[in-house]
C-alpha positions in Angstrom: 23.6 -34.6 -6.2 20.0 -33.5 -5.5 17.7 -34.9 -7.6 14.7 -33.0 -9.3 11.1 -33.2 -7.5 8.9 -34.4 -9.6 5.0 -34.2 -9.7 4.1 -37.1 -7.5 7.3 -36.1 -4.9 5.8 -32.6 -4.8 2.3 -33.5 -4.5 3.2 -36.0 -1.5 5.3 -34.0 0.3 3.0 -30.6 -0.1 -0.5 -31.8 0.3 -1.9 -29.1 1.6 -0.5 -26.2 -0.6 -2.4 -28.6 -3.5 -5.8 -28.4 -1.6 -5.3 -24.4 -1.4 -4.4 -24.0 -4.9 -7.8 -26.7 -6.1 -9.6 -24.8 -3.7 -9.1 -21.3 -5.3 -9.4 -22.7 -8.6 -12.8 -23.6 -7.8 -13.4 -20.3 -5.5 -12.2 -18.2 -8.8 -14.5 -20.8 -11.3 -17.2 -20.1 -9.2 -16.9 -16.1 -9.5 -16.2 -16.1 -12.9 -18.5 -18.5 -14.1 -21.8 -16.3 -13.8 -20.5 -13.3 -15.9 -19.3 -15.6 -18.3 -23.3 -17.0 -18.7 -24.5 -13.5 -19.0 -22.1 -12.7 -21.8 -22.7 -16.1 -23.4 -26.7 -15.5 -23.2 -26.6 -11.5 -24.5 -24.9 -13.0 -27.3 -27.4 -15.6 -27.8 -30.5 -14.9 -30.2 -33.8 -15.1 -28.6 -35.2 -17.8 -30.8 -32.3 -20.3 -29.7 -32.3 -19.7 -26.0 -34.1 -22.3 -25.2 -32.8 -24.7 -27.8 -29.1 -24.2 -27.1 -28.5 -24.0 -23.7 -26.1 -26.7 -23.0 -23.2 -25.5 -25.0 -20.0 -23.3 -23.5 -20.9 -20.7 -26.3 -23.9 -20.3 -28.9 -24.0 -21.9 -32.3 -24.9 -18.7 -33.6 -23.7 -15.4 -31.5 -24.7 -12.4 -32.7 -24.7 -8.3 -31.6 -28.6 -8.0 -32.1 -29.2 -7.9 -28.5 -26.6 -5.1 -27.9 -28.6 -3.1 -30.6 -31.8 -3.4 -29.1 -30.5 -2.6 -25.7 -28.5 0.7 -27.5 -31.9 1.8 -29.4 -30.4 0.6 -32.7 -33.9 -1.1 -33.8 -37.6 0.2 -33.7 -39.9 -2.1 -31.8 -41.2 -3.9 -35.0 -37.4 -5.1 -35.8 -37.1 -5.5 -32.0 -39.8 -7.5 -31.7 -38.6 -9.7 -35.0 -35.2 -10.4 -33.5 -36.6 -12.3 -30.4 -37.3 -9.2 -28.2 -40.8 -8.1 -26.1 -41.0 -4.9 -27.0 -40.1 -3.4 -24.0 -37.8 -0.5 -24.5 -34.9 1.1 -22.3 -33.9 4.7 -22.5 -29.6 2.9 -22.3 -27.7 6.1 -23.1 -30.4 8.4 -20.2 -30.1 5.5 -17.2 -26.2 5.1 -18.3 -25.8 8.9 -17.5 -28.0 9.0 -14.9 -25.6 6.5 -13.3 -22.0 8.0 -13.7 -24.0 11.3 -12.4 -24.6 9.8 -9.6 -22.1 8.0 -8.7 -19.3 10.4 -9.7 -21.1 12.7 -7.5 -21.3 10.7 -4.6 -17.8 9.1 -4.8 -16.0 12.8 -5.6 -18.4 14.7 -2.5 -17.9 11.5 0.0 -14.1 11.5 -0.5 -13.4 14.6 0.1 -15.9 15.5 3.4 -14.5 12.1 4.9 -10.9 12.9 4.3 -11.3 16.0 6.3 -13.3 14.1 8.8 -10.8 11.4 8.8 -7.8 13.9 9.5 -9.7 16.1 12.4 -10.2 12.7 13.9 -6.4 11.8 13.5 -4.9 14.9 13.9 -6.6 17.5 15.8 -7.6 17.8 19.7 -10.9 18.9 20.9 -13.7 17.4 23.4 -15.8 15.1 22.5 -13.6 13.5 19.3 -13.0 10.1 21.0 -16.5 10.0 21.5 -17.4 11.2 18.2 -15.2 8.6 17.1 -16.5 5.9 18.9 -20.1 6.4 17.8 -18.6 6.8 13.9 -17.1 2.9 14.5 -20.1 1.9 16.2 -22.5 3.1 13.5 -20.4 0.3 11.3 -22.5 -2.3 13.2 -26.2 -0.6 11.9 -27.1 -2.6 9.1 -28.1 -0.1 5.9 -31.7 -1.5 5.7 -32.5 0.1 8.9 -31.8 3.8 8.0 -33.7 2.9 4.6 -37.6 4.2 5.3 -36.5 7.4 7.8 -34.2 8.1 5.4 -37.0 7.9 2.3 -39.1 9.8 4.6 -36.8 12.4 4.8 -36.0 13.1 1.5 -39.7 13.1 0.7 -40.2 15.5 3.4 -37.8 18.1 2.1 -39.3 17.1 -1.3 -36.3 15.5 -3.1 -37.9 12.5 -4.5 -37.3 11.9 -8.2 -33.9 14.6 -7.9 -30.2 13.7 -8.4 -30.1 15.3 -4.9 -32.6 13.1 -3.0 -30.6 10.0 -4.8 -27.3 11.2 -3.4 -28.2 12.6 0.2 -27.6 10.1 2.3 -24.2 8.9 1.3 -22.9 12.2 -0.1 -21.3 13.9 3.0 -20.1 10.8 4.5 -20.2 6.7 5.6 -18.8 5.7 8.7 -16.3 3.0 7.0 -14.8 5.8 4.5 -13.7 7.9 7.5 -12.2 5.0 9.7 -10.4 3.9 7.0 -9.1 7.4 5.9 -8.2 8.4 9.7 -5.8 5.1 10.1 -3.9 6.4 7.0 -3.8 9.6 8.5 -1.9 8.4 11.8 0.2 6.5 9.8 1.7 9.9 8.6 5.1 10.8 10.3 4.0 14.3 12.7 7.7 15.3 11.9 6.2 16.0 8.3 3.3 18.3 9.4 5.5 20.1 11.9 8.0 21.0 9.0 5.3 22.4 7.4 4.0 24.8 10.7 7.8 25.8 11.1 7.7 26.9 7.0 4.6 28.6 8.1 1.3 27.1 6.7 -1.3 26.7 8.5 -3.9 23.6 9.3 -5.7 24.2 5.9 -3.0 24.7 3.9 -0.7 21.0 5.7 -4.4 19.3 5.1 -4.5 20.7 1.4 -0.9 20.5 0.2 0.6 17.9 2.3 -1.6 15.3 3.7 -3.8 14.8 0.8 -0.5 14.4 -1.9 0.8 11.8 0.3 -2.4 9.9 0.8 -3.2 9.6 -2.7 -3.8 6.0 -2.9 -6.1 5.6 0.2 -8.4 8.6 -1.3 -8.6 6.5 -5.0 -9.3 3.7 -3.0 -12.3 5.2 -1.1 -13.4 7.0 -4.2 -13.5 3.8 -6.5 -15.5 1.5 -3.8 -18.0 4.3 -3.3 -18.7 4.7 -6.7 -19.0 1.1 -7.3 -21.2 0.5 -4.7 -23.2 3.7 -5.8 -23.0 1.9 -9.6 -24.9 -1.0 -8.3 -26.9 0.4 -6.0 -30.7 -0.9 -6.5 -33.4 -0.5 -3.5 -32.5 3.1 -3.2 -32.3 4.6 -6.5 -35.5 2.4 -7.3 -37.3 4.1 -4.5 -36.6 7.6 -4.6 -36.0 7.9 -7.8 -38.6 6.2 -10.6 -39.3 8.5 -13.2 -36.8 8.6 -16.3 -35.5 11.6 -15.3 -33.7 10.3 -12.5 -33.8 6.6 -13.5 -30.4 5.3 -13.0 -29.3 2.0 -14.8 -29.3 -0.7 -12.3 -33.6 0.5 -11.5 -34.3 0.7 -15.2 -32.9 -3.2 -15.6 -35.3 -4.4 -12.8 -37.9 -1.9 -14.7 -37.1 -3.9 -17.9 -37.4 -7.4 -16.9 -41.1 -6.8 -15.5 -42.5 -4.8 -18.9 -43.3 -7.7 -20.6 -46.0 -9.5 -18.1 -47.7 -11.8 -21.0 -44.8 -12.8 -22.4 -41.6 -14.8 -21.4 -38.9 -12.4 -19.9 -36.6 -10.8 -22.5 -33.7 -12.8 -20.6 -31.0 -11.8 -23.6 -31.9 -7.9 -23.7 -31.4 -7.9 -20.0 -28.6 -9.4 -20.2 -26.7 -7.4 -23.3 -28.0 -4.5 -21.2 -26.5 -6.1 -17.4 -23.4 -6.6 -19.5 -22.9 -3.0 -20.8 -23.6 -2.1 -17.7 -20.3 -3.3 -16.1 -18.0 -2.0 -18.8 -17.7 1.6 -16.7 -16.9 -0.5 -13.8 -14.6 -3.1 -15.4 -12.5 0.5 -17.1 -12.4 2.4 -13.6 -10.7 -1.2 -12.2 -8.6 -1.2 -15.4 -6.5 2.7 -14.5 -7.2 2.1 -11.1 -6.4 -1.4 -9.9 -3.4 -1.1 -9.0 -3.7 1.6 -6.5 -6.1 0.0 -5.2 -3.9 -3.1 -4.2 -1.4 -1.4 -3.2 -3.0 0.8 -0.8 -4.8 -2.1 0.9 -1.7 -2.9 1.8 -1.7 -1.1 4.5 2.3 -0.1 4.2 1.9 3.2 5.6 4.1 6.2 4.0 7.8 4.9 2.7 
């Protein structure tokens, strides 16, 4: 009769699968850990941040700092509950922000799916060379194409515009349409040619065909674009300043440096850098499972 493993027996005889499981327990500790501090410290009144920072969670939590951040108090009761006076416009730089990147993600998408597929599907000169120089422009590090880019947009005078902030991503990124034309050869031709003998044309297989079936690789592109548009900082912060433009992540770093003769308003910053990620966290919420399981890579079934 075979007798149960227990513990010790399992632990002995798998050693290694125990190291891989401690070792993405502290991996996942180590992720989590820092959100968890900035939710702990927004709900932390000013007065005790100092006083009680040792403890897993504050003696006395309170909502305060979400107030100030959301323009519930004037400055006087601001400045009473712990705060420096500094002020952020939330609701504008919030906007501002799902402008952008909903502009960015929905424009990218769509230009690098049709990239994507004229690289997969259709035959002219040049397009292994074209597609070449697309994987190769992988390897050029964003920070390089920062200052002709700036000088650009200031050239064509687009600085402080939603249009200067979304230029240089908005047509395409070299990743989006690599990873969108290996989807696209994935797709059976038999399909496509069905399509040719029912008559419709390239536009209309592109339109009403290729894109239903590729569904999960286009939410997939569209939710990392807007997330790294979200939490974009050296770009929005350079081209566009003013409040008009201001997205959120910019008006944060904006925030932390208004009160110069004072200590840093460490638990408005971070009320506000935890609002902040509730658009994100949602979009991960209805979307995270297409995103899975088109990572997969499993091609059409």
């Amino acid at each position: 009769m075979k007798q149960p493993m227990t513990l010790r027996r399992f632990l002995h005889k798998h050693p290694g699968r125990l190291a891989a499981w401690a070792f993405l327990g502290i991996a996942i500790v180590a992720t989590v850990f820092p959100f968890y501090w900035m939710i702990r410290t927004a709900l932390t009144p000013a007065g005790d941040l100092y006083t009680d920072s040792t403890g897993l969670w504050p003696d006395h939590p309170t909502l305060i700092n979400f107030s100030r951040v959301l323009g519930f108090l004037d400055v006087a009761e601001a400045q009473a509950a712990g705060g420096s006076g500094a002020r952020i416009d939330f609701i504008r730089y919030l906007m501002n922000s799902v402008i952008y990147s909903t502009l960015v993600a929905a424009v990218q998408t769509f230009c690098c799916a049709m990239a994507g597929y004229a690289l997969a599907r259709l035959r002219f000169r040049g397009r292994d060379l074209m597609f070449t120089v697309i994987v190769g422009a992988l390897m050029v590090p964003p920070i390089f194409t920062l200052l002709p880019n700036f000088a650009l947009v200031k050239n064509l005078g687009l600085l402080n515009t939603m249009a200067g902030l979304a230029a240089p991503t908005l047509l395409m990124t070299p990743f989006a349409v690599f990873f969108l034309r290996q989807f696209f050869l994935s797709i059976p031709a038999a399909v496509e040619e069905a399509a040719v003998i029912d008559g419709a044309g390239r536009w209309m297989i592109f339109w009403r065909v290729v894109l239903p079936m590729t569904r999960g690789p286009l939410i997939t592109i569209a939710m990392t674009t807007a997330v790294w548009s979200w939490k974009d900082f050296l770009w929005p912060l350079l081209v566009g300043p003013k409040e008009q433009t201001r997205t959120l992540t910019a008006a944060l770093g904006i925030f932390l440096q208004q009160s110069p003769n004072t200590r840093p308003d460490w638990t408005g910053l971070m009320a506000a850098s935890t609002l902040s990620i509730v658009p994100v966290l949602l979009l991960l919420v209805f979307f995270g499972r297409r995103l899975i399981d088109s990572l997969n890579f499993t091609g059409i079934k």
